[in-house]
PALUM-366072 format. One record per residue (C-alpha): residue in one letter; y, z, x; residue number from 1. Coordinates in steps of 0.2 Angstrom, whole numbers. Example, Ala and Ser with C-alpha at 12.3 -4.5 7.8 and 13.67 -1.06 7.14 Angstrom:
<recs>
+---+-------+-------+-------+-----+
: r :     v :     w :     u :   k :
+---+-------+-------+-------+-----+
: A :   -22 :    39 :    62 :   1 :
: S :    -5 :    36 :    68 :   2 :
+---+-------+-------+-------+-----+
</recs>
This chain:
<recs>
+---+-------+-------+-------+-----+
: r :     v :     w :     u :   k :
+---+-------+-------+-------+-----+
: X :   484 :   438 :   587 :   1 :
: X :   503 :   446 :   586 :   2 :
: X :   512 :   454 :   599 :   3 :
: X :   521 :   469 :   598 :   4 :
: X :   537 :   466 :   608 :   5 :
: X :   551 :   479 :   614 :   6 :
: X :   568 :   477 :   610 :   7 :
: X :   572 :   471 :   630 :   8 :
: X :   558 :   458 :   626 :   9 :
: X :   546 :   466 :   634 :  10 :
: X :   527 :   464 :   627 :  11 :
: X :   520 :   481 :   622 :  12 :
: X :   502 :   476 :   616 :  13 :
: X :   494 :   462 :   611 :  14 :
: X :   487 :   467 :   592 :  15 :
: X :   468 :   456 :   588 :  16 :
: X :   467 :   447 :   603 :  17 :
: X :   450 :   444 :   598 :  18 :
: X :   457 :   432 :   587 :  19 :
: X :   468 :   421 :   600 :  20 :
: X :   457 :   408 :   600 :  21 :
: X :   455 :   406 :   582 :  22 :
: X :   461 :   390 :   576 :  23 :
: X :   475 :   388 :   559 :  24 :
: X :   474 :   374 :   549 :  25 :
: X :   490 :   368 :   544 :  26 :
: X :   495 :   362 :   527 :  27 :
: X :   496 :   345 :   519 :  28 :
: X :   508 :   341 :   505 :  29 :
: X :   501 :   332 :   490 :  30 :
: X :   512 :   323 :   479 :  31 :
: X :   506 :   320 :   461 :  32 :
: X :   515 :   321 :   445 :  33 :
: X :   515 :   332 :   431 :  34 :
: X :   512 :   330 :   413 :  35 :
: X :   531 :   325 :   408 :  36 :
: X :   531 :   315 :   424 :  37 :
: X :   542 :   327 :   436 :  38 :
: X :   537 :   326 :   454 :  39 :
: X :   523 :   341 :   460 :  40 :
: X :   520 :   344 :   476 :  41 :
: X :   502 :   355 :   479 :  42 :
: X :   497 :   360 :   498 :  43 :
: X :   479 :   357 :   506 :  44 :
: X :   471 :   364 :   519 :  45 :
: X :   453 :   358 :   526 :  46 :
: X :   445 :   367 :   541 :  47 :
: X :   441 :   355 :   555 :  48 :
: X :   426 :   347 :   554 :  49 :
: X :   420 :   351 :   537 :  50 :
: X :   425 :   337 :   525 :  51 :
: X :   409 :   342 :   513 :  52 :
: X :   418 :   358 :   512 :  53 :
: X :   419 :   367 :   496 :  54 :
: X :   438 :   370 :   488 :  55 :
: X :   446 :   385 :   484 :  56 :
: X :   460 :   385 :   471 :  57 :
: X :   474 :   396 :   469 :  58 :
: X :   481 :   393 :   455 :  59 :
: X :   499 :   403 :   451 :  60 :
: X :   505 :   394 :   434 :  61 :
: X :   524 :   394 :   434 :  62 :
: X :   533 :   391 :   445 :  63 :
: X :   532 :   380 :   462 :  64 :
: X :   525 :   386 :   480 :  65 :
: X :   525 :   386 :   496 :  66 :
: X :   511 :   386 :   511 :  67 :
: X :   510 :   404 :   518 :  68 :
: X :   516 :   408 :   535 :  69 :
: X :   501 :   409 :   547 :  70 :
: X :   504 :   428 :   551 :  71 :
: X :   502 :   431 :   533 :  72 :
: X :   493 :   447 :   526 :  73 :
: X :   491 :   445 :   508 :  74 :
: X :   476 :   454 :   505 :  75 :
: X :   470 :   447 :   490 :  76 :
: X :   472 :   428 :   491 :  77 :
: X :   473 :   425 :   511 :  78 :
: X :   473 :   407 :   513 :  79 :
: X :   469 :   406 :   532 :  80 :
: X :   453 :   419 :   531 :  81 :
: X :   447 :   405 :   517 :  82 :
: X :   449 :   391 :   530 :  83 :
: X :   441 :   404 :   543 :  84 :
: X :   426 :   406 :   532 :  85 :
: X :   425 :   385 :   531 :  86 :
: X :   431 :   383 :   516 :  87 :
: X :   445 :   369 :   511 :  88 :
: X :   459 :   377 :   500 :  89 :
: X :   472 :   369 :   488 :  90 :
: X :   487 :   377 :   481 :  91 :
: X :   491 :   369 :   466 :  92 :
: X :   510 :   365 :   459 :  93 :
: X :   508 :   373 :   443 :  94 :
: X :   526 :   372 :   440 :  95 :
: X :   525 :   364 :   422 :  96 :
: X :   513 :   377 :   414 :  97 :
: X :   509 :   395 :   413 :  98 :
: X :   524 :   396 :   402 :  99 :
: X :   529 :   405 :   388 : 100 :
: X :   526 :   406 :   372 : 101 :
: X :   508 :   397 :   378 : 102 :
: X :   505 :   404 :   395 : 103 :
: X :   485 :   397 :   396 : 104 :
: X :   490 :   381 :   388 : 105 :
: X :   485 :   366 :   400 : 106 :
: X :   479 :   377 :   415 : 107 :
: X :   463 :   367 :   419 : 108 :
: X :   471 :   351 :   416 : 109 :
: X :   486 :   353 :   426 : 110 :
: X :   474 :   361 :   442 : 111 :
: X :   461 :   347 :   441 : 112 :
: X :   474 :   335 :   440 : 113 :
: X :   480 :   343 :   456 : 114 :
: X :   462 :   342 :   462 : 115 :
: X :   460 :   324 :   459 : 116 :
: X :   477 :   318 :   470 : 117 :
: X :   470 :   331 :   481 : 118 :
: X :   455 :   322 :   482 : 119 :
: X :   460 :   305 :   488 : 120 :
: X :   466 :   312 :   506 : 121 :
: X :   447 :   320 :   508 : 122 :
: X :   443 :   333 :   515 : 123 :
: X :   432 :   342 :   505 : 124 :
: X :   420 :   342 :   493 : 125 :
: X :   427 :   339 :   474 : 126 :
: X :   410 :   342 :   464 : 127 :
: X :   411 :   362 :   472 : 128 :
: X :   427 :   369 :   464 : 129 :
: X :   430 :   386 :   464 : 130 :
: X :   444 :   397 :   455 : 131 :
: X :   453 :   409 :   465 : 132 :
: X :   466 :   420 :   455 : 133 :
: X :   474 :   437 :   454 : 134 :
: X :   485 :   447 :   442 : 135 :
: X :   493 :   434 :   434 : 136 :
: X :   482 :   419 :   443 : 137 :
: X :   467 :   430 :   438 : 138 :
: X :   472 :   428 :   420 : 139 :
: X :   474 :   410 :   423 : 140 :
: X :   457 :   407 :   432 : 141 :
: X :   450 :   413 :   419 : 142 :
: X :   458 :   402 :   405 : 143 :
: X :   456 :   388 :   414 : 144 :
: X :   437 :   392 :   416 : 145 :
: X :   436 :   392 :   396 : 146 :
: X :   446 :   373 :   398 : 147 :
: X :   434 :   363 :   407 : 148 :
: X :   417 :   364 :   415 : 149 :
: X :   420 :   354 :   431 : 150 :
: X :   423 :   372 :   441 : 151 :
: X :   407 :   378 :   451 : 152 :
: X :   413 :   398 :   451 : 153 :
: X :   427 :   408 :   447 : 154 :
: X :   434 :   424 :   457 : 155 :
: X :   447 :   434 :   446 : 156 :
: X :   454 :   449 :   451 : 157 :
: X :   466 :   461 :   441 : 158 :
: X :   469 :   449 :   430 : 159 :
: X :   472 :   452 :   410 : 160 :
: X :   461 :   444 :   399 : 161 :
: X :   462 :   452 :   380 : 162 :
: X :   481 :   450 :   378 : 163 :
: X :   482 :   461 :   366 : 164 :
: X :   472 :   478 :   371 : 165 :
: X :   482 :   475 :   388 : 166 :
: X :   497 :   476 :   379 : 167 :
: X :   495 :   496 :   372 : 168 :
: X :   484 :   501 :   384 : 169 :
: X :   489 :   518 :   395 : 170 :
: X :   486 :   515 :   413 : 171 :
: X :   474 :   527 :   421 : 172 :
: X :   487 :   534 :   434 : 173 :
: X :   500 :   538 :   418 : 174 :
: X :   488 :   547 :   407 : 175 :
: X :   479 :   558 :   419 : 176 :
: X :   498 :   567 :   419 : 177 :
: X :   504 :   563 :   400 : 178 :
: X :   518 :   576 :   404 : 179 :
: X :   527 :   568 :   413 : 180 :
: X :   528 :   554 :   400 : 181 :
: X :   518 :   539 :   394 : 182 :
: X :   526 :   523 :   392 : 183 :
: X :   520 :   506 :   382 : 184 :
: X :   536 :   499 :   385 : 185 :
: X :   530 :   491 :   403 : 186 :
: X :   512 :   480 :   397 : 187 :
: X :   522 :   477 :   381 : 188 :
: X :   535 :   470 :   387 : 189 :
: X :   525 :   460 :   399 : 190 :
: X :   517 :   455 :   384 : 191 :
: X :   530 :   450 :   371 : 192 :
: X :   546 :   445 :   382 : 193 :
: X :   539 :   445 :   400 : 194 :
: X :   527 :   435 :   410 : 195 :
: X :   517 :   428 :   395 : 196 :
: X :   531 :   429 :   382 : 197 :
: X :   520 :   429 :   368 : 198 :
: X :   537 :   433 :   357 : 199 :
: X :   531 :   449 :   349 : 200 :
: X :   516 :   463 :   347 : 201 :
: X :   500 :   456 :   342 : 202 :
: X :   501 :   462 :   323 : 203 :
: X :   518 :   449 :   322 : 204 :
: X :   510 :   436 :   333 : 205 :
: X :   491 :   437 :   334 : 206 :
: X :   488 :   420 :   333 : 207 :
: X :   498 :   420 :   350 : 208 :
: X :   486 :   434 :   355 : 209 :
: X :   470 :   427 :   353 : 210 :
: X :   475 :   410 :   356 : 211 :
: X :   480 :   416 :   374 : 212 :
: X :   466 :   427 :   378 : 213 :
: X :   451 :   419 :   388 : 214 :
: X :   439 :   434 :   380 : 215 :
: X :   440 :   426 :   364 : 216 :
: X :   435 :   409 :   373 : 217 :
: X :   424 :   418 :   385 : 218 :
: X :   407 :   406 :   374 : 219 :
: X :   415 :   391 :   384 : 220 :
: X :   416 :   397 :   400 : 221 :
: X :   401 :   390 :   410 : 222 :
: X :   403 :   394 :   428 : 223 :
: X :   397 :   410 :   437 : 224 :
: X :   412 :   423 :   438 : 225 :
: X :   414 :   438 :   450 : 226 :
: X :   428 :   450 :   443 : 227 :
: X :   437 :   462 :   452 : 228 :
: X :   447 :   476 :   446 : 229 :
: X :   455 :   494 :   450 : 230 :
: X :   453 :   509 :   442 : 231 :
: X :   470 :   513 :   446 : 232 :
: X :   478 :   495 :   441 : 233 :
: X :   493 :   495 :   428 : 234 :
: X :   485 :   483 :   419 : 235 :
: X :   466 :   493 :   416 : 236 :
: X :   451 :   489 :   423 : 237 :
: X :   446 :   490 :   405 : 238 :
: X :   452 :   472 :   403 : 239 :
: X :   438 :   466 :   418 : 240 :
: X :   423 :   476 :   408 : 241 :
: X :   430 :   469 :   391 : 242 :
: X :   426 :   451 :   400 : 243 :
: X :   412 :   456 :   409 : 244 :
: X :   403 :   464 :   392 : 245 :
: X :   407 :   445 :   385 : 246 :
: X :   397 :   435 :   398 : 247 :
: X :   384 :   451 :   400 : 248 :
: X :   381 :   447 :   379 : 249 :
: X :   377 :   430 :   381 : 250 :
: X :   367 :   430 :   396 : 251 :
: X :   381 :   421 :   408 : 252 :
: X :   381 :   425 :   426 : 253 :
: X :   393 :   438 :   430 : 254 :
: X :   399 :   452 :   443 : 255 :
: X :   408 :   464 :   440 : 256 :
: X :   417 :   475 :   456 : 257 :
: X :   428 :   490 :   451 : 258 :
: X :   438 :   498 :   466 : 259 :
: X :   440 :   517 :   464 : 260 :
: X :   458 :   526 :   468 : 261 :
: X :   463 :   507 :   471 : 262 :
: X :   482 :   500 :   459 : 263 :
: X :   486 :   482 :   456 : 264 :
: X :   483 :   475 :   475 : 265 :
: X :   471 :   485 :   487 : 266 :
: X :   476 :   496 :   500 : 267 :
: X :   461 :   504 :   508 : 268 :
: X :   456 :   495 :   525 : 269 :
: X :   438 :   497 :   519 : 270 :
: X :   440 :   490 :   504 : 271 :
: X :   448 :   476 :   508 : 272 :
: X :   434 :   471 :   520 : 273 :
: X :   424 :   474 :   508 : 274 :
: X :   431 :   465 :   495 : 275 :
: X :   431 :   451 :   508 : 276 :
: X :   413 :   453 :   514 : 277 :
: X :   405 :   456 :   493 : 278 :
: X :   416 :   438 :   489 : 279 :
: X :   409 :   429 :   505 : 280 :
: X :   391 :   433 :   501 : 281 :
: X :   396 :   430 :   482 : 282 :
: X :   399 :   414 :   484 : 283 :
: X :   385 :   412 :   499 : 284 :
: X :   374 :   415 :   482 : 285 :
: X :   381 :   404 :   470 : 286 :
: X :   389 :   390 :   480 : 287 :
: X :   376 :   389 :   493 : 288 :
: X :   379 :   393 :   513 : 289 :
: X :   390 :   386 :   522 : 290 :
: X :   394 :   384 :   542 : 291 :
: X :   410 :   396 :   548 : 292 :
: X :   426 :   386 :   556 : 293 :
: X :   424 :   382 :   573 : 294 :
: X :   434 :   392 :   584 : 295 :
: X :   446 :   386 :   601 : 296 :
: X :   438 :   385 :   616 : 297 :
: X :   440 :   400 :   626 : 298 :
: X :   450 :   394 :   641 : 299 :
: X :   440 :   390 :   656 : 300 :
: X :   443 :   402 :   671 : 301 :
: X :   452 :   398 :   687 : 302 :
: X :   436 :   389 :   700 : 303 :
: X :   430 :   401 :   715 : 304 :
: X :   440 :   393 :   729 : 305 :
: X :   426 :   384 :   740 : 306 :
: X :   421 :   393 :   755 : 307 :
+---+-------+-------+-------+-----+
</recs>
């Protein structure tokens, strides 16, 4: 619930009262250490009363990271409805890869290793993983997957996964309107210098290319995979249907979801439920059910004075 307060202070509205009695959970630091031994801290949350709880991981290789505030609206990857829906969540410290030249070098190791520290406070359920990525944590879900077999279902979303079509590939949104110029200069340099800094196009480094692109490791991805994309995306939903038609052709189980009129994050109400509601059910499938968080109490009403 958030209040929508005048400049005097004076309370205008209350915004989702509905949710008042809806309980946080709030974070708990995990302190691990990274491959060349620097201190990692990664942040749990556990809804109450679950401690067979599966975990959801969002991983965002790179840099470190901070718990979300509990007003926040992130669309995409909203820790809070996750522990709402009674699911445990970890965000990893992935601050010692996801780099360049080798972005998807380590990925799994470095989460599960996260995991495992995670682990030892309880909490959850550490045989029911589940990745959770998107843009660039949808590319790493996704590498990760073709790492290790340990993860019971990966959700990527907007992610790119065949380095080296997304790097000369027009957006949707530029090329219905080439007049007003099409520019490669964007993926590419994304591509080359940027967040992957794979060090050059794919014909100078495609060793880089393929190495770095979970399509060409899609045979060792084991776990179910729901992907998401937009049709409107700077980085084409092409790159979702590339990976999809790689699980489709060897008879892996896959989804895939594409948003119509929708760019790199969603911004339609509607679709944003529904991209809630098609994962929740998703994973209802392929997880199995589970209970949803308890909420508060609602507050008892004053007694009837006695007559």
């Amino acid at each position: 619930m958030r209040r929508l307060v005048a400049s005097n202070g004076t309370t205008l509205a209350h915004i989702n009262g509905v949710l008042a009695h809806r309980m946080t959970v709030e974070p708990r630091a995990i302190a691990h250490v990274g491959a060349a031994g620097q201190a990692l801290t990664s942040w749990l949350y556990t809804p109450v009363g679950r401690p067979d709880a599966p975990l959801i991981i969002i991983p965002y290789p790179g840099g470190s990271i901070s718990p979300p505030a509990p007003d926040d609206a992130n669309p995409v990857t909203n820790v809070h409805l996750m522990t709402a829906q009674g699911y445990a969540v970890l965000l990893p410290d992935l601050s010692d890869v996801g780099r360049p030249p080798d972005p998807a070098a380590g990925i799994a190791d470095a989460v599960l290793h996260a995991v495992d520290a995670a682990a030892a406070s309880g909490g959850f359920d550490p045989t029911r993983l589940i990745l959770w990525g998107h843009s660039f944590g949808g590319f790493s879900v996704m590498a990760a997957a073709t790492q290790s077999d340990r993860f019971s279902a990966v959700i990527a979303a907007n992610g790119a996964y065949d380095l080296a079509s997304s790097w000369g590939t027009f957006p949707l949104a530029k090329s219905v309107v080439p007049e007003l110029g099409l520019s490669i200069r964007s993926n590419a340099g994304i591509m080359e210098t940027g967040q992957f800094g794979l060090g050059g196009p794919p014909w100078a480094f495609p060793q880089a290319f393929i190495a770095n692109s979970p399509l060409f490791a899609a045979d060792r991805i084991r776990a179910p995979v729901l992907l998401i994309a937009g049709d409107r995306d700077y980085i084409p939903p092409g790159q979702a249907e590339e990976m999809f038609s790689a699980l489709y052709r060897q008879g892996k189980d896959a989804v895939l979801v594409t948003y119509r009129g929708e760019g790199h994050v969603l911004a339609s109400p509607g679709n944003i439920r529904d991209y809630h509601q098609t994962i929740w059910t998703w994973l209802d499938q392929v997880i199995g059910p589970r209970p949803v968080q308890a909420a508060r109490p609602e507050p008892s009403s004053p007694s009837a004075p006695a007559s």
